[in-house]
N, C-alpha and C positions, 0 to 999 in steps of 0.2 A: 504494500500500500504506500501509496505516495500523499503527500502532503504539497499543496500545491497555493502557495502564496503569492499573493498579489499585492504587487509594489505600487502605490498612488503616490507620484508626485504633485505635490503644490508650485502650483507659479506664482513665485515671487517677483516684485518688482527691486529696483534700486535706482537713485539717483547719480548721473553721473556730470560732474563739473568740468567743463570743459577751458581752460587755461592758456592762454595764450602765453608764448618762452616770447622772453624781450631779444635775443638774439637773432630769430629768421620769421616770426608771426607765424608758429606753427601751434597747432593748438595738440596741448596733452589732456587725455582725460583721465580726472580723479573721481573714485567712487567718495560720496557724501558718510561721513561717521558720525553718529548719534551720540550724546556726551558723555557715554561709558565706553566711549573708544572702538563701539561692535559697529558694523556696516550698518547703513538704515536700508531696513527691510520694509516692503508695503504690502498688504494682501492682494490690494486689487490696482489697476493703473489710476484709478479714476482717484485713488488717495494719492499715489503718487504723483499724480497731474494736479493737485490744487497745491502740496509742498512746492513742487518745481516750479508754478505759476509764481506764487509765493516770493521764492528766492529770485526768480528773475525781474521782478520789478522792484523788489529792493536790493538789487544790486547796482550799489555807486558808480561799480567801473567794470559794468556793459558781460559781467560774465553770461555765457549760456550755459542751460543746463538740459541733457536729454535723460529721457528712460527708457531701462534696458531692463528686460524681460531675463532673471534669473532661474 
C-alpha cells in the first residue's frame, strides 16, 4: 500500500525595489524586508498592489517598485 500525498503550494507575493547605480543608470532590484529583517511576504497581489502603490508615491526620489509572484 502506498500512501500518496499531495503537495499544495501557496503563491506568495513580494515587493521588489528597483534602484538605480549612480555609475551607468542601470537599475538593481532589491527584494523589500519587513522590520524583523524577514522578506515581506503578501497573500494575495491585490495586498501587494496597494503597499507598492503606497511606497511609490511617497517616494522623494522617483524609486519604482514591481511584484513578483513567489
Amino acid at each position: 500500500m502506498f500512501l500518496v500525498v499531495k503537495k499544495e503550494y501557496k503563491i506568495m507575493y513580494v515587493i521588489v525595489k528597483l534602484i538605480k547605480m549612480a555609475d551607468n543608470n542601470t537599475e538593481v532590484p532589491v527584494i523589500l524586508l519587513d522590520g524583523e529583517d524577514e522578506i515581506m511576504e503578501f497573500n494575495t497581489y491585490d495586498d501587494a498592489e496597494k503597499i507598492r502603490t503606497l511606497f511609490e508615491k511617497n517616494s522623494d526620489s522617483g524609486y519604482k517598485y514591481m511584484i513578483k509572484k513567489i
